[in-house]
Backbone as ProteinMPNN parsed JSONL, in Angstrom:
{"seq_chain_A": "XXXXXXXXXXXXXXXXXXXXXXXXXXXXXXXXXXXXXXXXXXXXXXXXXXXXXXXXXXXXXXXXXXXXXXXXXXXXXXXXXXXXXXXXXXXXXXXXXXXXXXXXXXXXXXXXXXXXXXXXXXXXXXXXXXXXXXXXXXXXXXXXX", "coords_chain_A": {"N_chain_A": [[10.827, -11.193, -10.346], [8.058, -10.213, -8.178], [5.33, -8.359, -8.728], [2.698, -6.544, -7.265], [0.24, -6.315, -9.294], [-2.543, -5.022, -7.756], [-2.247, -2.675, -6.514], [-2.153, -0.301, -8.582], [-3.288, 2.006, -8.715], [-5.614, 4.128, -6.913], [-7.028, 2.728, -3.947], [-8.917, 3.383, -1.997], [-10.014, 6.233, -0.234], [-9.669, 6.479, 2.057], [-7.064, 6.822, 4.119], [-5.52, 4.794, 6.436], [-6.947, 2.566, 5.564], [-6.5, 1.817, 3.215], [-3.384, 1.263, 3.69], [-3.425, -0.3, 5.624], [-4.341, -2.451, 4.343], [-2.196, -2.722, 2.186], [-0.168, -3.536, 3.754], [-0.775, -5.475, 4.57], [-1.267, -7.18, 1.825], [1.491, -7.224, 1.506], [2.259, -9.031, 4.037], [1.395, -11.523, 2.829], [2.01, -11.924, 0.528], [4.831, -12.422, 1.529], [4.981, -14.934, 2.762], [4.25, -16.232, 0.995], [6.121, -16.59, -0.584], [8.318, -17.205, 0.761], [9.31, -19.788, 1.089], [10.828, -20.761, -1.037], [12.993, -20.493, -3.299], [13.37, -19.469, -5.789], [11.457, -17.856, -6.256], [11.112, -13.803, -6.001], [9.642, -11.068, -4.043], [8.382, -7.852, -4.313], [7.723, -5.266, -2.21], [5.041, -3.277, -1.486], [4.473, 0.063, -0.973], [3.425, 1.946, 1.735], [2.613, 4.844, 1.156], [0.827, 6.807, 1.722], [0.838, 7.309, 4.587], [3.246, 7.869, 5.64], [4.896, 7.304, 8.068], [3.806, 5.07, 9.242], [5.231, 3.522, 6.454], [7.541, 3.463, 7.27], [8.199, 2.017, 9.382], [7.24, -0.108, 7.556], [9.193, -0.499, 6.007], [11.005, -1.818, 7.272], [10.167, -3.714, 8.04], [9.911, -5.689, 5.686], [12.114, -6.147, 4.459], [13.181, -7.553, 6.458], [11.087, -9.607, 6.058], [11.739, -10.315, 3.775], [11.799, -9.227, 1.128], [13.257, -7.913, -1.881], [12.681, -5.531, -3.52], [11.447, -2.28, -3.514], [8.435, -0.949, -3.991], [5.822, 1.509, -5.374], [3.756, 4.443, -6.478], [3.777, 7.311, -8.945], [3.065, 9.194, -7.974], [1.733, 10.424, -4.668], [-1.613, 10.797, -4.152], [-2.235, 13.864, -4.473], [0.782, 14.593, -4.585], [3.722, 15.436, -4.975], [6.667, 13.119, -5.757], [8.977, 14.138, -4.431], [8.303, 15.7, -2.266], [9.267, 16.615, 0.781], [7.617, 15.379, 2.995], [8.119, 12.731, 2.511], [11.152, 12.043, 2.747], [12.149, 10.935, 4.79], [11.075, 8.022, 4.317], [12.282, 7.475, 1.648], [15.037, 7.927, 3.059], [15.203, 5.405, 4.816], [14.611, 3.425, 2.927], [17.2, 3.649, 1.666], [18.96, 2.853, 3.906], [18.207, 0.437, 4.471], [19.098, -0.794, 1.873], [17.517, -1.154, 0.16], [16.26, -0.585, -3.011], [13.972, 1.591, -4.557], [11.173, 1.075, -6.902], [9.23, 2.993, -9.089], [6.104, 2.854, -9.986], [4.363, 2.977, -13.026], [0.969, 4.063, -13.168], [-2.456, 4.93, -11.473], [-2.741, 7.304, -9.113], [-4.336, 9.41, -8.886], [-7.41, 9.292, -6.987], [-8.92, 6.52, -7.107], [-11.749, 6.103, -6.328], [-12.896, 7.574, -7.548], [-14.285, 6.71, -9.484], [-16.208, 5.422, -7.801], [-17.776, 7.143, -7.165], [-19.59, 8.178, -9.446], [-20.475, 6.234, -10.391], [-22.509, 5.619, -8.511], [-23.588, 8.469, -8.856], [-24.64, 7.463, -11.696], [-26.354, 5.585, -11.404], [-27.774, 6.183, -8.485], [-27.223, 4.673, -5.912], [-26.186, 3.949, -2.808], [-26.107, 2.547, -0.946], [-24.166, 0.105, -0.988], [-21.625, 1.206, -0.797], [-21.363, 2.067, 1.804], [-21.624, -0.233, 2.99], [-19.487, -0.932, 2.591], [-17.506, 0.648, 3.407], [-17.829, -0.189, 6.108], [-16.475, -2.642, 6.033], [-14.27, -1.86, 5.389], [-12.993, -0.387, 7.896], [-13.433, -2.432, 9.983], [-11.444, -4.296, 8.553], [-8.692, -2.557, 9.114], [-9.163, -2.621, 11.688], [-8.572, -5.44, 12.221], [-6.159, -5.135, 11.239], [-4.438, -4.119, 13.17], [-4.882, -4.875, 15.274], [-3.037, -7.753, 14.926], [-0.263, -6.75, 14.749], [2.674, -7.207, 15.49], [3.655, -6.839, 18.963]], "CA_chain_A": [[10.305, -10.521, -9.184], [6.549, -10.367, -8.003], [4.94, -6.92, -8.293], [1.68, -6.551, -7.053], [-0.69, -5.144, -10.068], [-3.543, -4.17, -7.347], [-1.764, -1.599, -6.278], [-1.797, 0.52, -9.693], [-4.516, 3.157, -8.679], [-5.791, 4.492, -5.102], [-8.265, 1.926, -3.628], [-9.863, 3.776, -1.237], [-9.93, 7.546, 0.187], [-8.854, 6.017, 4.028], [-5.01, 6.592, 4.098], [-5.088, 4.119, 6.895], [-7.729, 1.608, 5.286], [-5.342, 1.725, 2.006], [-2.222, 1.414, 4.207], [-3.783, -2.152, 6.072], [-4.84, -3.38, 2.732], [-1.082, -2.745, 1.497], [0.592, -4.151, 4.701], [-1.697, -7.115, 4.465], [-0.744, -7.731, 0.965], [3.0, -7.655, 1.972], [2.452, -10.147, 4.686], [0.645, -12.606, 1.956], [3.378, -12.073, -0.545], [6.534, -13.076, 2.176], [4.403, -16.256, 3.306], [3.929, -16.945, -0.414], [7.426, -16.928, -1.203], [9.228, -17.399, 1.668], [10.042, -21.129, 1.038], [10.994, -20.421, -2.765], [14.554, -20.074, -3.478], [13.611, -18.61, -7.292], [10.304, -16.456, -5.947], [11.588, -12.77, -5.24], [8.442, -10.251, -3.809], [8.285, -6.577, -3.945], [6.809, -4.83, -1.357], [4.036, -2.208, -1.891], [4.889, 1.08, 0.512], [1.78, 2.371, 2.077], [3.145, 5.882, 0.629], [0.274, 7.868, 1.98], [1.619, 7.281, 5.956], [4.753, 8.148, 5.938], [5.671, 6.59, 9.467], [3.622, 3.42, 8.191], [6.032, 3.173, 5.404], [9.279, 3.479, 7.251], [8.269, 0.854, 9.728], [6.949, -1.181, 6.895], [10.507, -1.01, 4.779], [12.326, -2.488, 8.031], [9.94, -5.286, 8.053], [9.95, -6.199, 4.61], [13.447, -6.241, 4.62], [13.648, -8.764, 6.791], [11.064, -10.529, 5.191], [12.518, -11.319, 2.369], [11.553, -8.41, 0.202], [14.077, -7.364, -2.697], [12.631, -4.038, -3.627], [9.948, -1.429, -2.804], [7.152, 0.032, -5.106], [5.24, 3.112, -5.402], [3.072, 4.974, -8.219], [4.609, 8.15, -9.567], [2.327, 10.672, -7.181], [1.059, 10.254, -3.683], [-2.405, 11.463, -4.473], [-1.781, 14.985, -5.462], [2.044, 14.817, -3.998], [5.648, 14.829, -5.748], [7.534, 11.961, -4.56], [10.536, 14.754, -4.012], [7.952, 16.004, -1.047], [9.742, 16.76, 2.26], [7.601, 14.374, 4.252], [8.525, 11.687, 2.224], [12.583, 11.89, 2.884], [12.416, 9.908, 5.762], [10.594, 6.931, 3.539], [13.884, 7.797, 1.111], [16.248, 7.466, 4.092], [14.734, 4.267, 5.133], [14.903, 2.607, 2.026], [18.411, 3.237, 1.463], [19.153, 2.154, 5.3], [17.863, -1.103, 4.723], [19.689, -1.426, 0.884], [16.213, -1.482, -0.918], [15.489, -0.245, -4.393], [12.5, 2.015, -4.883], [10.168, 1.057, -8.332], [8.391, 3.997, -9.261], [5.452, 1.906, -10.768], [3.154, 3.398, -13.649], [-0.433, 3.801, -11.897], [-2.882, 6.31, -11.041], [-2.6, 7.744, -7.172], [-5.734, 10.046, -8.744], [-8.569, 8.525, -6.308], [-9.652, 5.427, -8.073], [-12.773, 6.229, -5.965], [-14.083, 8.988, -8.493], [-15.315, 5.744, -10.325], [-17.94, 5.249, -7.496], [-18.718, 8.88, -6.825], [-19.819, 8.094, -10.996], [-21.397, 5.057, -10.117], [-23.743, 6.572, -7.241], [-24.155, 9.259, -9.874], [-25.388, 7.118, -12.526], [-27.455, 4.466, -10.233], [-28.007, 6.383, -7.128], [-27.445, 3.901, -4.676], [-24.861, 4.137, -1.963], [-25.645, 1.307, 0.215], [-23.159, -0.695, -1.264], [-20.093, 1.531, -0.373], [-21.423, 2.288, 2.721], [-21.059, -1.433, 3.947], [-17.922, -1.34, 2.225], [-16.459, 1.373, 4.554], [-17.575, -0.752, 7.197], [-15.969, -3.566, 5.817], [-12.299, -1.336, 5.687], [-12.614, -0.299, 9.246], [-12.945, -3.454, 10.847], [-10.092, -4.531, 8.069], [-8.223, -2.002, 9.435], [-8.559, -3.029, 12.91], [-7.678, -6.308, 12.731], [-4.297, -5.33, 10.82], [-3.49, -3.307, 13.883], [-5.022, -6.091, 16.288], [-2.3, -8.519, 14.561], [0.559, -6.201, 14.793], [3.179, -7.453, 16.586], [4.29, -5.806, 20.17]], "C_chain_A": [[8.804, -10.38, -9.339], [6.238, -9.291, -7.644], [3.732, -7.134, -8.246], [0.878, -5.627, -8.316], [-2.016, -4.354, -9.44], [-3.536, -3.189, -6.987], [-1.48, -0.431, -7.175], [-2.771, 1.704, -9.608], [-4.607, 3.239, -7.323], [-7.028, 3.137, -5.076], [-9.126, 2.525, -2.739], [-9.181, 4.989, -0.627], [-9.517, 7.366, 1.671], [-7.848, 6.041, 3.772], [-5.2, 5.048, 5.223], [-5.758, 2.467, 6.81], [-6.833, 1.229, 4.462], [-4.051, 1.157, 2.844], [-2.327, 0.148, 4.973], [-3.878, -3.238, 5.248], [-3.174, -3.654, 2.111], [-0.074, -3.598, 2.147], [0.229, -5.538, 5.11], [-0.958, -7.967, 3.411], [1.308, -8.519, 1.334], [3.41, -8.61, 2.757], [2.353, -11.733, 3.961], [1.601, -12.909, 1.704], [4.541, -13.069, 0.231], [5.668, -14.456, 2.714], [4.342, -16.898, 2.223], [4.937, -17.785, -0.726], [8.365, -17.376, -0.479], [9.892, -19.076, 1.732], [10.423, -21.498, 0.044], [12.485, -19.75, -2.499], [14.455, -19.48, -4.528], [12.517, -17.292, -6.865], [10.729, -15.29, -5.232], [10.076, -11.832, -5.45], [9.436, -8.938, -3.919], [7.376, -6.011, -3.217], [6.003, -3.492, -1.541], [4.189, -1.155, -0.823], [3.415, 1.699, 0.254], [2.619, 4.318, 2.403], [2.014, 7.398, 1.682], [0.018, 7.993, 3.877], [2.328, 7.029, 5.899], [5.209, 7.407, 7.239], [5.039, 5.405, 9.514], [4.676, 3.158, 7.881], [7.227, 2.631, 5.892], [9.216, 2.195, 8.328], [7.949, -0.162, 8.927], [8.2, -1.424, 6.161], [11.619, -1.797, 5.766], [11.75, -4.065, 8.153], [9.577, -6.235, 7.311], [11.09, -6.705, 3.965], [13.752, -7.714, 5.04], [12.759, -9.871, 6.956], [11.322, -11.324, 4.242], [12.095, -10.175, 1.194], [12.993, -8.228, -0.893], [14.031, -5.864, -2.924], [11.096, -3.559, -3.496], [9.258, -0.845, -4.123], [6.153, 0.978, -4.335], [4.668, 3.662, -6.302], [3.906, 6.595, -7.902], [4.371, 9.465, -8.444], [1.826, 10.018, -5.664], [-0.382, 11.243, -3.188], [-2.051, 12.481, -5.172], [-0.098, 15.136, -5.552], [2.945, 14.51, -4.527], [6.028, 13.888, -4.741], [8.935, 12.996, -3.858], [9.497, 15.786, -2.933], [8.811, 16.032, 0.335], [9.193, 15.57, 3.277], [7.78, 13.001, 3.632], [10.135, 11.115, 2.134], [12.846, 11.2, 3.546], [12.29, 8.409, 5.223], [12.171, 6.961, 2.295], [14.499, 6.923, 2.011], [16.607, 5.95, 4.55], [14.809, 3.156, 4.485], [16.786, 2.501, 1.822], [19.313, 2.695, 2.756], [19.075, 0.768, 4.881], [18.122, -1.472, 3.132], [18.44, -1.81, 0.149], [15.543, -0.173, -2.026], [14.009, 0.356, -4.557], [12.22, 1.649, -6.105], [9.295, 2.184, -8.399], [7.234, 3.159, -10.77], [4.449, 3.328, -11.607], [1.619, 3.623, -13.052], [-0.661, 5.101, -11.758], [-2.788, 6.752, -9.362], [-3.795, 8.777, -7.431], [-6.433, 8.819, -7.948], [-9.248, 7.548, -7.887], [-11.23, 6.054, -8.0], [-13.637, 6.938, -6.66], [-14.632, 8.153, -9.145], [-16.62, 5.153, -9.544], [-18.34, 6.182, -7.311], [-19.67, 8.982, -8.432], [-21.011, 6.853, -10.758], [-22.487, 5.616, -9.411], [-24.085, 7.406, -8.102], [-25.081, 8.666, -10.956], [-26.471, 6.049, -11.67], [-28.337, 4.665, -9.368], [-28.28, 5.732, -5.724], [-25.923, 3.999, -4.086], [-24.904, 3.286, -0.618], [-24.409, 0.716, -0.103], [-21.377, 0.098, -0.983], [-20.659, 1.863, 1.038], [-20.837, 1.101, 3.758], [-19.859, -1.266, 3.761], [-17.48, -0.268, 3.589], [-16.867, 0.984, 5.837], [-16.978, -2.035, 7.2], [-13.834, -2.64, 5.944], [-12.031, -0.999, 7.264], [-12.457, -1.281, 9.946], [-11.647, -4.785, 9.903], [-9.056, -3.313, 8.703], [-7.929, -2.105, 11.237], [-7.962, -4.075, 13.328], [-6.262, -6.524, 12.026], [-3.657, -4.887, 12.14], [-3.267, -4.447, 14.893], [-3.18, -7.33, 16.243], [-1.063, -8.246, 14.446], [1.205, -6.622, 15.788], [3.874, -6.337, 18.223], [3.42, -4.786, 20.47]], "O_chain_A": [[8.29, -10.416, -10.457], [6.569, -8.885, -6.53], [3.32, -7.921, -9.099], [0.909, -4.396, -8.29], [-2.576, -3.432, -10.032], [-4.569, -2.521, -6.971], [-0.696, 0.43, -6.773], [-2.955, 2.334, -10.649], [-3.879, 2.598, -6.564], [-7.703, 2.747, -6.029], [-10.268, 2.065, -2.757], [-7.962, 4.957, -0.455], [-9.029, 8.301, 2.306], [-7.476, 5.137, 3.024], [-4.935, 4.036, 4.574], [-5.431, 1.497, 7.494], [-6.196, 0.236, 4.815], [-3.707, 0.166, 2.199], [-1.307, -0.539, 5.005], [-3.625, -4.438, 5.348], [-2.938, -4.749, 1.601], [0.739, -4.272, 1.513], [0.804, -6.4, 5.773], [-0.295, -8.98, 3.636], [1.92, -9.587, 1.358], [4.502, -9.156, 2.602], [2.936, -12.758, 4.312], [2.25, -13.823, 2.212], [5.022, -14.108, -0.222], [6.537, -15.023, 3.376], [4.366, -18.128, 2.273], [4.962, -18.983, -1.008], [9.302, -17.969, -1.014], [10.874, -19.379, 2.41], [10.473, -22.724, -0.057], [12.891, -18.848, -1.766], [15.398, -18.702, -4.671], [12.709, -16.097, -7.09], [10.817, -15.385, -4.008], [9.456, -11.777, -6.513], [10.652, -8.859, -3.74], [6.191, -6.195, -3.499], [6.74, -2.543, -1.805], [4.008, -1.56, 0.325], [2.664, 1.874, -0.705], [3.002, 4.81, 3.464], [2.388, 8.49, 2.112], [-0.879, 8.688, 4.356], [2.564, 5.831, 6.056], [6.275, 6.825, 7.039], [5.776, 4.49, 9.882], [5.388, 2.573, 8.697], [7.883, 1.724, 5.38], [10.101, 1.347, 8.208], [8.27, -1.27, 9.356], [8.337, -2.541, 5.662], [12.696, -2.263, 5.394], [12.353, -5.129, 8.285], [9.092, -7.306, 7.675], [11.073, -7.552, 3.072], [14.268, -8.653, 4.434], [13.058, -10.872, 7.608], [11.199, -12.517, 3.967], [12.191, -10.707, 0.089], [13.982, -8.597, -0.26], [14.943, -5.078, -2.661], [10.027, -4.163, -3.414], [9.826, -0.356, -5.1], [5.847, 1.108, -3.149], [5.186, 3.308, -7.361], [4.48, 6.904, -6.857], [5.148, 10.375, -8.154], [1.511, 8.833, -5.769], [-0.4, 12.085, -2.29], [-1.6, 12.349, -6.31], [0.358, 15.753, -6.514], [3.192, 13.313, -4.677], [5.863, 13.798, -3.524], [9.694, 12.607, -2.97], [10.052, 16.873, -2.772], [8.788, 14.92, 0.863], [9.883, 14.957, 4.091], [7.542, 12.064, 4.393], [10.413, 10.037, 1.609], [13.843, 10.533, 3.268], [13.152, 7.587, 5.533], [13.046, 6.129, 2.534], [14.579, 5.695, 1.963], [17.709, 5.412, 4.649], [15.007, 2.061, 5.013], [17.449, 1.464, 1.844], [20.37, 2.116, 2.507], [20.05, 0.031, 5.029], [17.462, -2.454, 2.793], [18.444, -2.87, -0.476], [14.727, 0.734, -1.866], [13.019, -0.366, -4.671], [13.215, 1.891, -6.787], [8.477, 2.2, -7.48], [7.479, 2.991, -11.965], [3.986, 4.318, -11.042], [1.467, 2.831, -12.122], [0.094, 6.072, -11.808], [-2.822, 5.792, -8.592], [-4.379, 9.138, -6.409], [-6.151, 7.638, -8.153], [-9.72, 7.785, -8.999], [-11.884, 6.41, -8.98], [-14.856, 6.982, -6.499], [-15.685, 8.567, -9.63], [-17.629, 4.651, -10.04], [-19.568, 6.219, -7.247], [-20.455, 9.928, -8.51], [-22.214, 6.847, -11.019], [-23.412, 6.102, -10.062], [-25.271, 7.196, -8.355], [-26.166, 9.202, -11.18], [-27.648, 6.409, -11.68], [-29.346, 3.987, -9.17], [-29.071, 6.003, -4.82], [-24.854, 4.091, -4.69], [-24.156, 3.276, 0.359], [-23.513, 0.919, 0.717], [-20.285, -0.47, -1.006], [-19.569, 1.917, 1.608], [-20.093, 1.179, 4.735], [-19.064, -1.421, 4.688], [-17.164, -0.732, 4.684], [-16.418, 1.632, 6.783], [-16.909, -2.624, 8.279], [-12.742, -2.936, 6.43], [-10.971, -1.317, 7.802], [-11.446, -1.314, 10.648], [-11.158, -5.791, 10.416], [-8.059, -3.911, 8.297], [-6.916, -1.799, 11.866], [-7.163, -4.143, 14.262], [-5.494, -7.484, 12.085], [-2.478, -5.178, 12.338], [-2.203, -4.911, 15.303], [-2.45, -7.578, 17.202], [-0.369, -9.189, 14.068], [0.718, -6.577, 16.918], [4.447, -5.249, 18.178], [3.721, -3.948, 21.321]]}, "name": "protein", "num_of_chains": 1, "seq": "XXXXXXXXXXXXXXXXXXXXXXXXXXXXXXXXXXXXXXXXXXXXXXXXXXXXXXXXXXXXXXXXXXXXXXXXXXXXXXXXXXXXXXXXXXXXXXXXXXXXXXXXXXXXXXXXXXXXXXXXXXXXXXXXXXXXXXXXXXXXXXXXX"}
């Protein structure tokens, strides 16, 4: 099975920048494999939108997914959280295996708030968060229906 290792830390403080980036990956993955009779994907749940997630586990499903991954915390959040029961429910609806992967869900990001600290330059994430928004629009753009 094919687990994504980019997914082992937060990538970015946008729930819904993180959550395009994850639903992106998942599209890659089932195009990767999808003509592979030995290649089985796991799909990365975009954990920190909950109603993301649960439409993403129906259409990973019937991509071709096997099983779902996750890091241990959703930022600060137990996975045995209340608004994450539905993401639960969803998985076992559609007969898919959660992975509770090793990985930080602390903000990766505290490594550029460190960076900008030691450097003091903050152009360079600035483009970047204009580089996730218009990644973020054209995941939605490309969304079917």
């Amino acid at each position: 099975m094919i687990y994504s290792s980019l997914f082992g830390t937060q990538l970015s403080r946008d729930d819904e920048f993180e959550s395009a980036l994850q639903i992106s990956y998942n599209r890659w993955i089932a195009e990767c494999c999808a003509e592979s009779d030995r290649l089985r994907w796991v799909a990365v749940l975009p954990m920190r939108t909950p109603e993301l997630a649960v439409k993403e586990i129906a259409r990973v499903k019937e991509a071709g997914a096997v099983d779902l991954m996750t890091l241990g915390t959703v930022g600060a959040k137990m996975l045995h959280a209340p608004e994450f029961e539905r993401i639960w429910a969803a998985a076992a609806d559609h007969d898919l295996p959660v992975a509770v992967h090793v990985g930080w869900s602390d903000p990766g990001t505290r490594f550029r708030e460190r960076l900008h600290h030691w450097t003091g330059n903050n152009d360079r994430w600035r483009r970047g968060d204009a580089v996730a928004k218009r990644t973020v629009d054209v995941v939605r753009q490309s969304e079917p229906g």
